[in-house]
C-alpha positions as semicolon CSV with decimal commas, in nm:
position;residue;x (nm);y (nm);z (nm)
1;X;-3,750;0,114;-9,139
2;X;-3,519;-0,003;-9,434
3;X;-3,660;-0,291;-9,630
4;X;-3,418;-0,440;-9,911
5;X;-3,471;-0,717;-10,125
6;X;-3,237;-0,878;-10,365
7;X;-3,318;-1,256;-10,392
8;X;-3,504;-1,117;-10,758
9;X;-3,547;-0,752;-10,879
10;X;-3,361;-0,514;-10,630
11;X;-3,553;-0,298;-10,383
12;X;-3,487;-0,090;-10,127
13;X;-3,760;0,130;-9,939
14;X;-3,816;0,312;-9,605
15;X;-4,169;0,319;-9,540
16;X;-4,337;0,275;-9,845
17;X;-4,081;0,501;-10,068
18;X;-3,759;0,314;-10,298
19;X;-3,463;0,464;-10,270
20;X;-3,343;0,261;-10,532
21;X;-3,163;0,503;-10,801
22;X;-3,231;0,427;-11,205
23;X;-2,910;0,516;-11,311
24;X;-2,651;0,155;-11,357
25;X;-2,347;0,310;-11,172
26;X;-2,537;0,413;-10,867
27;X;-2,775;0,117;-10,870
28;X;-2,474;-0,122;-10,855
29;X;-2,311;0,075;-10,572
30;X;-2,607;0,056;-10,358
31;X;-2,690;-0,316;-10,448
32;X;-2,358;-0,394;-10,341
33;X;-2,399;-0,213;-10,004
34;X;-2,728;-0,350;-9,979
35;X;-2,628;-0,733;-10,018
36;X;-2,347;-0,615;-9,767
37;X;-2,572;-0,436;-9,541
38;X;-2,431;-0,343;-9,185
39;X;-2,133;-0,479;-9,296
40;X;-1,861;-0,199;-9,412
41;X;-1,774;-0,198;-9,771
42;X;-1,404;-0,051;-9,880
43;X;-1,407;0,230;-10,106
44;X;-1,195;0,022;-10,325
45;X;-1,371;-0,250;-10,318
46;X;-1,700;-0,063;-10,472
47;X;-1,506;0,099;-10,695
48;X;-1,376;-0,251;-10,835
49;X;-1,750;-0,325;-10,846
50;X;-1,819;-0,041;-11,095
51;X;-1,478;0,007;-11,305
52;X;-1,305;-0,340;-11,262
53;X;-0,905;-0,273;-11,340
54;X;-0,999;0,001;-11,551
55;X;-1,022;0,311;-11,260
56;X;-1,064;0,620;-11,431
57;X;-0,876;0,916;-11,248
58;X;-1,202;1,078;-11,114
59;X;-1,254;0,702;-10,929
60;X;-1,289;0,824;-10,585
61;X;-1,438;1,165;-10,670
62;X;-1,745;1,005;-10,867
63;X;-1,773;0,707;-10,635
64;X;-1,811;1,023;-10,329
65;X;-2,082;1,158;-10,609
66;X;-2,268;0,812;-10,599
67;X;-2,306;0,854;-10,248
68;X;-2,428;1,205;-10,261
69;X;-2,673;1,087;-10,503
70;X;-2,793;0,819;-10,275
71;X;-2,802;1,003;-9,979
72;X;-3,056;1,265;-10,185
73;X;-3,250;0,938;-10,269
74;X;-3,243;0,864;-9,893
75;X;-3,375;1,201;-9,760
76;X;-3,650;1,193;-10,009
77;X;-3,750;0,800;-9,897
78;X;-3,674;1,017;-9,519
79;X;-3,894;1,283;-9,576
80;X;-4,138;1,249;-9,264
81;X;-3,887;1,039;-9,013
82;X;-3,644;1,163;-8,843
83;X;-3,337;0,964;-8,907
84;X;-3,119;1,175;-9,162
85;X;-2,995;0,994;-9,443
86;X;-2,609;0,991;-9,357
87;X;-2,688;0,779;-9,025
88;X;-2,868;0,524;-9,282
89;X;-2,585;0,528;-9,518
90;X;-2,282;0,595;-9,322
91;X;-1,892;0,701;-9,399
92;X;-1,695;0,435;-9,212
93;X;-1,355;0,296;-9,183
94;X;-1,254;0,380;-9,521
95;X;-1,579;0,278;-9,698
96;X;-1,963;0,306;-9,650
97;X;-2,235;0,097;-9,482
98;X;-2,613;0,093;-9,534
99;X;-2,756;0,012;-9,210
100;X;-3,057;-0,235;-9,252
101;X;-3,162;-0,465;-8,924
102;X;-3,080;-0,875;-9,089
103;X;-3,469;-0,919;-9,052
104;X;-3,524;-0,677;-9,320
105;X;-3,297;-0,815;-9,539
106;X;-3,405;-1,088;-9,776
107;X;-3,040;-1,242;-9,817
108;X;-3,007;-1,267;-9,455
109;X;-3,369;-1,397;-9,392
110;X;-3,281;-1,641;-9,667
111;X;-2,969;-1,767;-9,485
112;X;-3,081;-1,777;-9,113
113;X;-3,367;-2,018;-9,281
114;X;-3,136;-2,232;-9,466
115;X;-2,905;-2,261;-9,158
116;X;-3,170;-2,372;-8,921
117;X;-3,332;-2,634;-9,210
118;X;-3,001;-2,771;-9,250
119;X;-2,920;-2,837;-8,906
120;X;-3,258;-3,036;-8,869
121;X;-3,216;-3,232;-9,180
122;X;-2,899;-3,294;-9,061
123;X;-3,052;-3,397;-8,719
124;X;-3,336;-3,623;-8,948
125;X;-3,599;-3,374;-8,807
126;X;-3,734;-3,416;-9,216
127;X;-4,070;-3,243;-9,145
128;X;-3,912;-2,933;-8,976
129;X;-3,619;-2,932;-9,213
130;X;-3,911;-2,902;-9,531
131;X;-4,069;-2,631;-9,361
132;X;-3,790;-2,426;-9,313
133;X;-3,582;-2,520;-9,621
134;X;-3,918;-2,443;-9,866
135;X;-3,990;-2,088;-9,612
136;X;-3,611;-2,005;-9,702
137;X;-3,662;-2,101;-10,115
138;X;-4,029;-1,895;-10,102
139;X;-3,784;-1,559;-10,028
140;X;-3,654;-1,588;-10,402
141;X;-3,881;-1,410;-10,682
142;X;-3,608;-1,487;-10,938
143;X;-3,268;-1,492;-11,020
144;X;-3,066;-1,251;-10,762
145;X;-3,047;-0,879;-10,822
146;X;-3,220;-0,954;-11,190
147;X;-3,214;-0,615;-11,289
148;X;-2,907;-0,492;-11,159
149;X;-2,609;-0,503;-11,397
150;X;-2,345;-0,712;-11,196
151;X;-1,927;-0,628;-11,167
152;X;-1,692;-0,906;-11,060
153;X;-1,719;-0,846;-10,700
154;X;-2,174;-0,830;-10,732
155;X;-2,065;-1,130;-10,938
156;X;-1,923;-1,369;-10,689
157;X;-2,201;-1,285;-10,431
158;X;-2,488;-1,342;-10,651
159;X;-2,267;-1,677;-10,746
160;X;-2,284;-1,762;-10,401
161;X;-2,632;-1,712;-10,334
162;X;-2,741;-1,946;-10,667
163;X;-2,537;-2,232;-10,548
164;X;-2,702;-2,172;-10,196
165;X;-2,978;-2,180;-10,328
166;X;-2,946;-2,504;-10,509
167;X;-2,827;-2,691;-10,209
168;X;-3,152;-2,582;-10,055
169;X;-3,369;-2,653;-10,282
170;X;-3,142;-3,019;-10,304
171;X;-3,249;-3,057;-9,929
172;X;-3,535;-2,982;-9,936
173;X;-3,621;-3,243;-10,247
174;X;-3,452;-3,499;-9,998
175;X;-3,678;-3,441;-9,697
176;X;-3,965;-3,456;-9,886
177;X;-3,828;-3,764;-10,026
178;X;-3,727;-3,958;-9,714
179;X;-4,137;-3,771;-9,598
180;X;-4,259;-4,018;-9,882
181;X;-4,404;-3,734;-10,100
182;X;-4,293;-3,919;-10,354
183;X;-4,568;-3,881;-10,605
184;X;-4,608;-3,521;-10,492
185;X;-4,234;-3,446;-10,644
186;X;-4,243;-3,577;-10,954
187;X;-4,408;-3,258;-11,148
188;X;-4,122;-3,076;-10,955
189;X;-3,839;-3,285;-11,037
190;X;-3,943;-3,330;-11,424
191;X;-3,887;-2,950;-11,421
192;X;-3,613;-2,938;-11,248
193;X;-3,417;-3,183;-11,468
194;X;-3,551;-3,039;-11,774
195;X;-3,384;-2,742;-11,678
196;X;-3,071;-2,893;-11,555
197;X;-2,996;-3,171;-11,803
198;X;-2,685;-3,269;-11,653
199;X;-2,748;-3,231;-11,298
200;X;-2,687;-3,590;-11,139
201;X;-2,833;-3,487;-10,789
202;X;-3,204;-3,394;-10,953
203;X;-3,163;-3,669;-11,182
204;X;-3,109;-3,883;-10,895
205;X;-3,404;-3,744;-10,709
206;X;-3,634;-3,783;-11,019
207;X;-3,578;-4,139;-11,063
208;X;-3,598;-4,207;-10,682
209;X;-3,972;-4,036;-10,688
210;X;-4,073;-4,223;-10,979
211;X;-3,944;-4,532;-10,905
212;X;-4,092;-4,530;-10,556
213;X;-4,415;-4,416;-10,701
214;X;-4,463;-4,711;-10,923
215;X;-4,290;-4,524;-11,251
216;X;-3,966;-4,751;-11,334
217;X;-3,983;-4,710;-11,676
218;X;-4,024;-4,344;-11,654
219;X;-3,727;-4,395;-11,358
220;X;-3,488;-4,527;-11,604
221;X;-3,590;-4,339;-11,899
222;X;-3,460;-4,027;-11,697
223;X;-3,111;-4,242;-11,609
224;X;-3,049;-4,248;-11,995
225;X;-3,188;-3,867;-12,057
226;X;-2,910;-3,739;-11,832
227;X;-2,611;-4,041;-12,009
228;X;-2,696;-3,900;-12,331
229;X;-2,685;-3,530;-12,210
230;X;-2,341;-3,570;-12,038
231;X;-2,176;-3,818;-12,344
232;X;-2,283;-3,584;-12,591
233;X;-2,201;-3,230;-12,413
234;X;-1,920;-3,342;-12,185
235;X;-1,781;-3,736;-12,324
236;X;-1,844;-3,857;-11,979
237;X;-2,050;-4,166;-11,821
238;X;-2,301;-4,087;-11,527
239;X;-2,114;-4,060;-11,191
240;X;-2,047;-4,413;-10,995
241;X;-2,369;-4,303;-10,784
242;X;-2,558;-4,254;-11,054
243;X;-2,479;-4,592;-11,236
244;X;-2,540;-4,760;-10,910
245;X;-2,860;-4,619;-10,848
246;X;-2,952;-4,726;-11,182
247;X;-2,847;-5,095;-11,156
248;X;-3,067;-5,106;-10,829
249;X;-3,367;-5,045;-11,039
250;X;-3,235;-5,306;-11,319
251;X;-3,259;-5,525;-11,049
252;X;-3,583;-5,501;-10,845
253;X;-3,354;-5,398;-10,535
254;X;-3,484;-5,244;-10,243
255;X;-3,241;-4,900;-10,124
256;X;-3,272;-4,651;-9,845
257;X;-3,166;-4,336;-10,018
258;X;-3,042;-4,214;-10,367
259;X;-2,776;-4,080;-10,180
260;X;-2,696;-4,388;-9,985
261;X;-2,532;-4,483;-10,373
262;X;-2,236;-4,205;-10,312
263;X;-2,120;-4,099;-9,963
264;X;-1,902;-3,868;-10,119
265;X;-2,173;-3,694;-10,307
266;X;-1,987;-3,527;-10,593
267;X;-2,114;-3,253;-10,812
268;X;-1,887;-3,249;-11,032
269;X;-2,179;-3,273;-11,309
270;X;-2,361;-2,995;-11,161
271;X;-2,057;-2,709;-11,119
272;X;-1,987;-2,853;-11,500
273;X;-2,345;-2,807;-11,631
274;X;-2,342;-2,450;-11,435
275;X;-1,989;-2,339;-11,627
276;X;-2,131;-2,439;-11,981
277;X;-2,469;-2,236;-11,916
278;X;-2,225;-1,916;-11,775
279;X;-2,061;-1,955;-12,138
């Protein structure tokens, strides 16, 4: 049975033995197939992975010696079951694919979850959609494929997975806001916009806990944290949510939601906040 994990430092075992090769160009090819397992991934395609526009001649011939390698890996992981390595890691359609059942594959666990927790949020099934949302975040163990080194095309999956993982974790803030946990999420949300300075929707979230647990200085004090943080980095004002949100707790008023402030729901602070931290 082929366990992999990626949502932190990159694994991939059958039985209790990793398969998971030491050497950069290899490890890369099999992340990649791993993050695309039972999917087929081009030849070209990996080999963009590991050589960008930069091919060497000997492309194809030491991308076939990656696989060799792996397949050696694979019959050593193999050694008392009787699956042979190249029906594990199989030549298809012009590429490879690493056959690994979804349940065994972090990624896909992680995805499923998020799914079915966004579809009862959506639904204002709160409770469920906290359960499911914080199962889905409890898959990571840090950033994805930490110890991998990443080409373009590793690059926009791992992307992908981060900003998934943010609208989780986003959702799952919101449930447990609309649960009343309000005093529960404020160690959480401190954190979270430490870490994220200029992210409106955690800003947001922090001042709604605090203000609904009796904190409206400590609400508003967060308000001008993030104004200072975007004026000085970015020579913008809070988002029209954000300034709304804030006048509500000027005034005393009473609101169902932070998000109630902003149907649209930009985040344009947040994609801007995650470009300057890339740089």
């Amino acid at each position: 049975m082929t366990d992999i994990m990626v949502l932190g430092s990159f694994t991939a075992t059958c039985g209790q033995s990793s398969f998971v090769p030491t050497a950069a160009k290899p490890r890369q090819v099999l992340a990649l197939l791993a993050l695309q397992a039972d999917r087929v991934v081009t030849a070209p395609t990996l080999m963009e992975e590991i050589w960008g526009e930069e091919l060497p001649r000997s492309a194809a011939t030491t991308l076939q010696t990656y696989i060799l390698q792996l397949r050696r890996k694979l019959s050593a992981a193999l050694e008392c079951d009787a699956v042979e390595a190249k029906d594990v890691l199989v030549t298809l359609h012009g590429g490879y694919l690493l056959r690994a059942r979804p349940e065994r594959v972090d990624a896909q666990q992680f995805e499923r979850m998020a799914a079915s927790g966004g579809r009862a949020f959506e639904a204002g099934d709160d409770r469920t959609a906290s359960q499911l949302l914080g199962q889905a975040l409890g898959l990571w163990r840090g950033p994805a494929l930490m110890d991998v080194k990443v080409g373009r095309v590793l690059q926009l999956d791992v992307v992908r997975l981060e900003e998934q993982r943010m609208t989780v974790l986003e959702r799952r803030i919101d449930a447990d806001l609309r649960l009343g946990r309000h005093g529960e999420l404020v160690p959480e949300l401190s954190v979270l916009a430490a870490r994220h300075p200029m992210h409106e929707t955690f800003c947001a979230q922090l001042m709604t806990a605090l203000y609904r647990s009796g904190g409206v200085c400590r609400a508003l004090d967060a308000y001008q944290r993030l104004r200072s943080a975007l004026v000085k980095e970015l020579g913008l004002e809070p988002s029209q949510r954000l300034q709304r949100l804030h006048q509500a707790m000027l005034s005393g008023e009473e609101f169902a939601d932070h998000r109630s402030f902003d149907t649209a729901h930009s985040r344009t602070a947040a994609r801007l906040t995650n470009r300057t931290t890339a740089a």
